[in-house]
C-alpha positions in Angstrom: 0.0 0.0 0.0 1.1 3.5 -1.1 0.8 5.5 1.9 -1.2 8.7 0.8 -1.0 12.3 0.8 -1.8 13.5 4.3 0.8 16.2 6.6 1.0 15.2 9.9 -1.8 16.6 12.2 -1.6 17.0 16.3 -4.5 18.2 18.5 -5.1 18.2 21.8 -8.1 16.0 23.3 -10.0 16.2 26.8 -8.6 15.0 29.4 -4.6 16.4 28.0 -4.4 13.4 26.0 -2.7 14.6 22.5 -4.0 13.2 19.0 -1.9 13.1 15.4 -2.9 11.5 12.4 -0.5 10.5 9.9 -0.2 8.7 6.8 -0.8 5.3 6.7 2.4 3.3 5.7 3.3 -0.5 4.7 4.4 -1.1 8.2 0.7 -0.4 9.6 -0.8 -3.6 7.9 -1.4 -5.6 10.8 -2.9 -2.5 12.7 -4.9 -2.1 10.5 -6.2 -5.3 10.1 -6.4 -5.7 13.7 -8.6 -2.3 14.0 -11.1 -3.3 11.4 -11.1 -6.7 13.2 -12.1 -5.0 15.9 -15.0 -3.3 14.2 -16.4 -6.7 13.2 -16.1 -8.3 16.8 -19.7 -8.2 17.9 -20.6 -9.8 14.2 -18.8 -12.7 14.0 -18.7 -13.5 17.5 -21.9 -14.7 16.7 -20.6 -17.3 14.4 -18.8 -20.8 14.8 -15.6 -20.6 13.1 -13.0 -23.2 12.2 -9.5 -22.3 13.3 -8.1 -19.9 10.9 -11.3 -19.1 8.9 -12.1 -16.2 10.7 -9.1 -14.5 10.3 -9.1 -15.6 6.4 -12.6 -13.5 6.4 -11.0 -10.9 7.7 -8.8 -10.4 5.5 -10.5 -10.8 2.5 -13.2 -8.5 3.7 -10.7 -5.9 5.0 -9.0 -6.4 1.4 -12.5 -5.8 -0.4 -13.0 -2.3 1.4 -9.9 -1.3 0.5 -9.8 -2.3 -3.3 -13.4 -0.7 -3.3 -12.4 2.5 -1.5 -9.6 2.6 -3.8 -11.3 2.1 -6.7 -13.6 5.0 -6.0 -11.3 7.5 -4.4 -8.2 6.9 -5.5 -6.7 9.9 -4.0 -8.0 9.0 -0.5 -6.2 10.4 2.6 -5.4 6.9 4.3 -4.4 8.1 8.2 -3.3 5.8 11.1 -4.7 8.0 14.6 -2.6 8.3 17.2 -3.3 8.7 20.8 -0.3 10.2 22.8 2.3 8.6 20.5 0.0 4.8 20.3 -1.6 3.8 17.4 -5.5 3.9 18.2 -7.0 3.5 15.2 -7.6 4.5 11.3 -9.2 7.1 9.0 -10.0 7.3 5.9 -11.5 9.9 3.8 -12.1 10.2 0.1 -12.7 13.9 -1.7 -14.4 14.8 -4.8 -15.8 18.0 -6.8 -18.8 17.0 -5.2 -18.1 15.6 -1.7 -16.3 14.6 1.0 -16.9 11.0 1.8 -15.9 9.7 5.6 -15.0 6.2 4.3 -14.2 5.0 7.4 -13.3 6.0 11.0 -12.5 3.5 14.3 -10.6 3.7 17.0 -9.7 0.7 19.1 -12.4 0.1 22.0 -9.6 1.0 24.6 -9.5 4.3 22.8 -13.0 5.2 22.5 -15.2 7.7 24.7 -12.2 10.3 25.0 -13.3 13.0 22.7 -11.1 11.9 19.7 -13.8 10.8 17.4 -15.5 14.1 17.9 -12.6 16.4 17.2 -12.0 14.0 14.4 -15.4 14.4 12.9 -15.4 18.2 13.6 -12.4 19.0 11.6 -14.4 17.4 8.3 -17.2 19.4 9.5 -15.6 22.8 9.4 -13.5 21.8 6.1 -17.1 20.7 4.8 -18.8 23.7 5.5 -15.6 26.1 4.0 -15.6 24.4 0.9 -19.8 24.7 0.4 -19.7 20.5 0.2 -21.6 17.7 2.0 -20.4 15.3 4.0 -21.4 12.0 4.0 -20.6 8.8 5.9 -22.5 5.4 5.6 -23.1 3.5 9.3 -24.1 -0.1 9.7 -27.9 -0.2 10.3 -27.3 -2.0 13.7 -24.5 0.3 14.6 -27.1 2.6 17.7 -24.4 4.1 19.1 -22.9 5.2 15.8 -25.8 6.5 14.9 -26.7 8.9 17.4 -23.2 9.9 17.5 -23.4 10.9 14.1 -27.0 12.4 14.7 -25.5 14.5 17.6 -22.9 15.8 15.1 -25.6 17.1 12.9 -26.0 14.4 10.2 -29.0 13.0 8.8 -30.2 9.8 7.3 -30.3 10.5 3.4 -30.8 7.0 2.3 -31.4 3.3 3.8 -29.3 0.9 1.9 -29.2 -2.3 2.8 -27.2 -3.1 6.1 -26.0 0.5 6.3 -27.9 3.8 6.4 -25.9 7.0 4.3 -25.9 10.0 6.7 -25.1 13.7 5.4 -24.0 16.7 7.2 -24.7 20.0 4.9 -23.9 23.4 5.8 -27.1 25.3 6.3 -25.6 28.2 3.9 -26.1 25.5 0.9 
């Protein structure tokens, strides 16, 4: 994997904990596969597995987003997010004439409920509403707390599709 454009970024979070996202790189692999692991956990721990088949799934799925994602924003900003110096999770965000597109965000579970994901989602929000474009993230359908975070944030459900709902945030200037 080409790591993508992306300068480094540092903010500080609640709590004096400091976040930085950079460019994903070849030697984030396994992270990566580890934190969208960790996005499926409640899934498949539903599901009897033979040894190694979950982790094959994994894989292949994880491979799928990306060659999807990469297929439709080939420029996308690819970043690993860093809580005080430890990898925490990814983010991934595509950009169009028309759009930007929160292709995925997650942050470990160890990582979660300290403000991060908010500051995170803010900074789109404030480069969505400078450049007069929507942004738009699609959540799983069984995904609650997702949801209402997004919700909270000042998206809205523009479309059920499936498994996964497409939420906007639009500057109320457009």
């Amino acid at each position: 994997m080409d790591p993508k454009k992306s300068s480094e970024v540092k903010l500080p979070l609640p709590g004096g904990d400091i976040l930085k996202l950079r460019a994903a790189g070849q030697d984030d692999e396994a992270f990566l596969l580890s934190v969208y692991a960790s996005t499926r956990e409640q899934e498949l721990s539903q599901v009897q597995w033979q040894e190694g088949q979950r982790e094959a799934f994994l894989k292949w799925q994880f491979e799928m987003q990306r060659r999807e994602y990469d297929a439709r924003f080939p420029a996308a900003e690819y970043n690993v997010v860093l809580i005080n110096s430890q990898r925490a999770g990814r983010m991934w965000i595509g950009r169009d004439k028309d759009e930007i597109r929160l292709l995925d965000i997650a942050l470990l579970p160890e990582f979660q409920k300290r403000g991060a994901g908010t500051i995170l989602l803010q900074r789109l929000i404030n480069e969505a509403a400078a450049s007069q474009k929507p942004l738009r993230h699609m959540v799983f359908v069984l995904n609650d707390n997702a949801h209402r975070f997004y919700e909270r944030l000042g998206f809205v459900v523009i479309e059920d599709i499936g498994a996964y709902k497409h939420m906007e945030w639009k500057s109320s200037e457009e």
